[in-house]
PALOMAR-693860 format. One line per field, with one value per residue (C-alpha): residue number from 1; residue in three letters; x, y, z. Coordinates in pm, whole numbers, always signed. Layout:
N
k = (NUM,...)
r = (ALA,...)
east = (X,...)
north = (Y,...)
up = (Z,...)
END
This chain:
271
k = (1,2,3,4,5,6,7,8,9,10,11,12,13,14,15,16,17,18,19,20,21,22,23,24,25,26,27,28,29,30,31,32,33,34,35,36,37,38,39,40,41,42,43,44,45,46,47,48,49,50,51,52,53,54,55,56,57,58,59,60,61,62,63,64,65,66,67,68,69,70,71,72,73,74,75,76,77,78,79,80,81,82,83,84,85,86,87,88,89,90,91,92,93,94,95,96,97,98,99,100,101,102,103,104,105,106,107,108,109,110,111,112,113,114,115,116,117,118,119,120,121,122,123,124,125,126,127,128,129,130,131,132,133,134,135,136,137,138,139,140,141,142,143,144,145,146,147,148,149,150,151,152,153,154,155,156,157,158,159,160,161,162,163,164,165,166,167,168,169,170,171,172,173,174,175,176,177,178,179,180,181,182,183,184,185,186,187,188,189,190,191,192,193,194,195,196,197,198,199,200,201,202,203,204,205,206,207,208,209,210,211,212,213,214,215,216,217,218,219,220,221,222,223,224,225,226,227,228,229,230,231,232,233,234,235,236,237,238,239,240,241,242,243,244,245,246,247,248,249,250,251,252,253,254,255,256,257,258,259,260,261,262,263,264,265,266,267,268,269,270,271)
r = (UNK,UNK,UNK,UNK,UNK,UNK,UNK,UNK,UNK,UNK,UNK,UNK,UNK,UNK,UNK,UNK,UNK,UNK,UNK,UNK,UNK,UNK,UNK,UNK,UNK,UNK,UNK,UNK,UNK,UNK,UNK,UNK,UNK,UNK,UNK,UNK,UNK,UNK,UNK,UNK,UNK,UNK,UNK,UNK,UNK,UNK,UNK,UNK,UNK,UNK,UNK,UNK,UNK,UNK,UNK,UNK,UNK,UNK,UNK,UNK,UNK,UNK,UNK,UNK,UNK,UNK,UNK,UNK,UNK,UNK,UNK,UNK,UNK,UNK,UNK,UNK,UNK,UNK,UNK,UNK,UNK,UNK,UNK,UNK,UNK,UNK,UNK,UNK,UNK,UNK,UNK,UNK,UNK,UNK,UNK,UNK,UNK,UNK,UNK,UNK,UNK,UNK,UNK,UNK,UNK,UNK,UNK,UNK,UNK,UNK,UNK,UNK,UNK,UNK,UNK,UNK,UNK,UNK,UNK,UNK,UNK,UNK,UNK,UNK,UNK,UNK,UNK,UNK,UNK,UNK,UNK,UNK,UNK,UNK,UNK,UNK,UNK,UNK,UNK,UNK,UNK,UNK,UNK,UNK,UNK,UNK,UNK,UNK,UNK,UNK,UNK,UNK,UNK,UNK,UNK,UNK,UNK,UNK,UNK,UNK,UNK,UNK,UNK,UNK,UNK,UNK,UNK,UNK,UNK,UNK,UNK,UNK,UNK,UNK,UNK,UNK,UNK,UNK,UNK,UNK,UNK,UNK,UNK,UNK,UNK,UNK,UNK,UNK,UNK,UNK,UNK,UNK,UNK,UNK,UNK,UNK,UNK,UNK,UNK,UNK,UNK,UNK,UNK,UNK,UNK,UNK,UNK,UNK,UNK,UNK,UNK,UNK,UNK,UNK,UNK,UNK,UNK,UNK,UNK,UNK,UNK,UNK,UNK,UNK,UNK,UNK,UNK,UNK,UNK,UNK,UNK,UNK,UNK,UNK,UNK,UNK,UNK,UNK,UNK,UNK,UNK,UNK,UNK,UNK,UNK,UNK,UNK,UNK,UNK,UNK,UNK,UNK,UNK,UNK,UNK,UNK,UNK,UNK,UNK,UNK,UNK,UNK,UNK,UNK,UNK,UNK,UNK,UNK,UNK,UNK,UNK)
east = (+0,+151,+32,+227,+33,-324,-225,-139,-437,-660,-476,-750,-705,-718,-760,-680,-626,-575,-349,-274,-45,-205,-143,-409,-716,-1008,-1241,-986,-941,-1299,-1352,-1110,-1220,-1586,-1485,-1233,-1539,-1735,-1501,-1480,-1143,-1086,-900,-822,-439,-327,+73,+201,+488,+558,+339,+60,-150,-224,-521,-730,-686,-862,-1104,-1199,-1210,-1461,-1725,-1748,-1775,-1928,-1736,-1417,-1152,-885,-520,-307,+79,+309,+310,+726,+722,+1067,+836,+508,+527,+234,+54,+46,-87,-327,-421,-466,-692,-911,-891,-988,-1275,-1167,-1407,-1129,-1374,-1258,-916,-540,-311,+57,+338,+720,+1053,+1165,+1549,+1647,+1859,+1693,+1388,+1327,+1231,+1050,+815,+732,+707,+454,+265,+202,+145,-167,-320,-330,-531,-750,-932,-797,-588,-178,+18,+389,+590,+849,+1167,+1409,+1437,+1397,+1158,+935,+967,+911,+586,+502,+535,+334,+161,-198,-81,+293,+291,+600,+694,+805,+795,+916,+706,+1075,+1116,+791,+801,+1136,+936,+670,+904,+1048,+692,+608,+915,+830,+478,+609,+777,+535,+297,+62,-115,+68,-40,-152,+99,-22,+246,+268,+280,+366,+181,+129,-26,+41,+390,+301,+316,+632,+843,+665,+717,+1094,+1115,+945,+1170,+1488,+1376,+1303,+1625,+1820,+1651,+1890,+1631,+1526,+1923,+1975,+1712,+1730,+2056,+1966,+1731,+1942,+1684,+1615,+1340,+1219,+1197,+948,+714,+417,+406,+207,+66,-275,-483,-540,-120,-159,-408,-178,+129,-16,-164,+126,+167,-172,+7,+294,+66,-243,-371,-232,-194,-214,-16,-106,+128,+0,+180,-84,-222,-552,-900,-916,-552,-608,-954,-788,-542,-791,-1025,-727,-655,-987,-985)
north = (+0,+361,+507,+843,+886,+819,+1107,+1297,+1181,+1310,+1669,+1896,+2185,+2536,+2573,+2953,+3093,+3449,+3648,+3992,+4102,+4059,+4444,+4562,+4739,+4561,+4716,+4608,+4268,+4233,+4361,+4170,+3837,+3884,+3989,+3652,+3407,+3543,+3531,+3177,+3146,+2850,+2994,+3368,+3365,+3583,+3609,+3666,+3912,+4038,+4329,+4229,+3915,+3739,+3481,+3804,+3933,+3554,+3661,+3965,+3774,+3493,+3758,+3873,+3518,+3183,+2918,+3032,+2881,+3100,+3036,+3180,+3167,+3109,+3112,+3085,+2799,+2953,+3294,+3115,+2798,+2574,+2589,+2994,+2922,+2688,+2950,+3223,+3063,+2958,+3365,+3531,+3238,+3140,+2875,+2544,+2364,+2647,+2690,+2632,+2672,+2711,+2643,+2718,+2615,+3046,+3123,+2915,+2552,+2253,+2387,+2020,+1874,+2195,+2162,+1777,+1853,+2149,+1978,+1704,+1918,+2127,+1765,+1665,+2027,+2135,+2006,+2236,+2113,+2145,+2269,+2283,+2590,+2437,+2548,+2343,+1953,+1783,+2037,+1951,+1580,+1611,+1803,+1529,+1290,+1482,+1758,+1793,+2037,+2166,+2573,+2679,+3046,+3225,+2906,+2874,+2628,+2460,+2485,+2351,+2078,+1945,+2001,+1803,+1495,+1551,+1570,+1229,+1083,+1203,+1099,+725,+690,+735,+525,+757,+959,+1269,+1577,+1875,+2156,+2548,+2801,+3194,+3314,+3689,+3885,+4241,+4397,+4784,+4932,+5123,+4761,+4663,+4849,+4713,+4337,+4456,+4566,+4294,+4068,+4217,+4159,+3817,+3782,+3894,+3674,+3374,+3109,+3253,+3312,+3007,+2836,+3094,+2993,+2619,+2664,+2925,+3127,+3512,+3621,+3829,+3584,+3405,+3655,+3731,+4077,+4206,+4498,+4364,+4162,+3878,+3893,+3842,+3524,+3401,+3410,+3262,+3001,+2750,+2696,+2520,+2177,+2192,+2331,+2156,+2545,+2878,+3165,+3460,+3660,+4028,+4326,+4688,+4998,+5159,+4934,+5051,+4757,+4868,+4806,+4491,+4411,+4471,+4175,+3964,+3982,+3943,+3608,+3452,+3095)
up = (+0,-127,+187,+31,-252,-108,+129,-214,-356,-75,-33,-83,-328,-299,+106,+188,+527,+577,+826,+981,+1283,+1641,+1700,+1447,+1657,+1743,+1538,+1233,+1304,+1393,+1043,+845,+1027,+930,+572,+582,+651,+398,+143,+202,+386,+633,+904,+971,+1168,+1408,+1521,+1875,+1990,+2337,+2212,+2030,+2196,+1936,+2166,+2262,+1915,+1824,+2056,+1871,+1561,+1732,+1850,+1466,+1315,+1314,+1164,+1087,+1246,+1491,+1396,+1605,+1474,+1603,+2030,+2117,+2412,+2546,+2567,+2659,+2814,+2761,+3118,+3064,+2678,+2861,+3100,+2854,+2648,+2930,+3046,+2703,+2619,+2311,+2143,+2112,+1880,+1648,+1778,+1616,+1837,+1669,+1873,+1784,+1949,+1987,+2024,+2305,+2276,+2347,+2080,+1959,+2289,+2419,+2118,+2188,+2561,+2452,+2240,+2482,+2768,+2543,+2386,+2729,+2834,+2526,+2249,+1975,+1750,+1796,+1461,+1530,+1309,+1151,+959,+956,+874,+1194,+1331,+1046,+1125,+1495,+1336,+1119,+1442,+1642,+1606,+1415,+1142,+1015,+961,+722,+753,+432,+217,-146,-371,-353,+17,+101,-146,+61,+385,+303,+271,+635,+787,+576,+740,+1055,+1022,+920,+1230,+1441,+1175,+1174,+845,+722,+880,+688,+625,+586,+479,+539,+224,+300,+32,-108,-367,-479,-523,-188,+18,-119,+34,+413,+207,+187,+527,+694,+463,+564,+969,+904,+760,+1073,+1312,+1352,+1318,+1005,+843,+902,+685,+396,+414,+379,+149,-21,-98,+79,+277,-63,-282,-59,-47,-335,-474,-752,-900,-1015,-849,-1177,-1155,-718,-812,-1018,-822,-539,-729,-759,-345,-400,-504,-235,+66,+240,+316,+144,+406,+263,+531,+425,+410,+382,+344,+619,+876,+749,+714,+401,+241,+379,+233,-89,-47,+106,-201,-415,-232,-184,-280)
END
């Protein structure tokens, strides 16, 4: 039995997910969220930094939707350890049938084992499912072991393509079906948002974490990202992640942090 390709065969197609920073205002995210469910999305993503929190910005997005479901990407467990992740999403009232928590190893050693002790630690304390953010190879095969979903950050069609083998390793050693893998895909359209893309680009870039696997995949942070002028020519460059990726984030970048800069790019990348 090719268990590999039945999990191929059974990839659905053209699962979007849409994103914005956790510091946007209420009234914005609650906006954009409501906008993202109608447009069909599956999952509306929020990050986390030390100042923007990205669970009560999920929170937000819950009391202005339905069915949606709240990504929130990625929580650093050497920042936020999984009994205060635990705690926090009991404290803002987050609905877990609806909830995606992502976890990531953050900038400390011993990342591989905090992420399998994390995800352990939140199966064993909440119903919503685990994704594990994952750049490098054995990270993504620890996710494939584990966790209920793989999230790349600032994925190439070629990066994610390799990715996807180490989280079907991963997932064969634990005999246990592939999990699905989403992937930021940081976008913008206009030649006013590309100069944010660049910026946010050339942060990424400096983080360690992040050097080191543009370095392996010897690609830059740029050349990750999707910009376009039109919105046919955004479609269409976002269209190929579709047969590497189980759900296409499209991780917006604005030149103004304004609803309706964003609105543009989430029409744009509607599935």
């Amino acid at each position: 039995m090719n268990t590999e390709n039945d999990d191929e065969a059974a990839r659905p197609r053209g699962v979007r997910g849409f994103g914005v920073a956790s510091t946007l205002s209420a009234a914005v995210i609650s906006e954009l969220a409501g906008a993202a469910e109608a447009a069909g999305y599956r999952t509306f993503w929020t990050n986390d930094t030390p100042d923007g929190d990205g669970l009560r910005a999920l929170r937000v997005a819950a009391g202005a939707t339905l069915t949606i479901r709240l990504g929130v990407g990625l929580l650093p467990v050497d920042r936020v350890p999984p009994n205060e992740i635990i705690a926090r999403i009991g404290l803002v009232g987050l609905p877990v049938d609806r909830l995606v928590v992502g976890v990531g190893a953050g900038a400390q050693p011993g990342g591989l084992g905090r992420v399998r002790s994390a995800v352990a630690a939140l199966r064993d304390a909440t119903s919503a499912a685990v994704v594990v953010g994952a750049l490098g190879p054995r990270m993504c095969g620890l996710a494939g072991e584990v966790a209920d979903g793989v999230l790349l950050d600032w994925p190439t069609i070629d990066s994610a393509s390799a990715a996807r083998e180490h989280v079907r390793s991963g997932a064969r050693s634990a005999e246990r079906a592939t999990p699905p893998m989403a992937g930021y895909v940081f976008t913008a359209l206009g030649a006013a948002a590309l100069q944010q893309l660049r910026s946010d680009a050339a942060h990424y870039g400096s983080v360690p974490a992040y050097a080191a696997h543009f370095r392996r995949a010897a690609h830059d942070a740029i050349d990750a990202a999707v910009h376009a002028e039109t919105v046919r020519d955004l479609r269409r460059r976002l269209a190929p992640y579709e047969a590497v990726l189980d759900e296409v984030i499209v991780r917006a970048v604005v030149a103004e942090p304004r609803a309706a800069a964003y609105r543009r790019v989430l029409d744009a990348g509607a599935p």
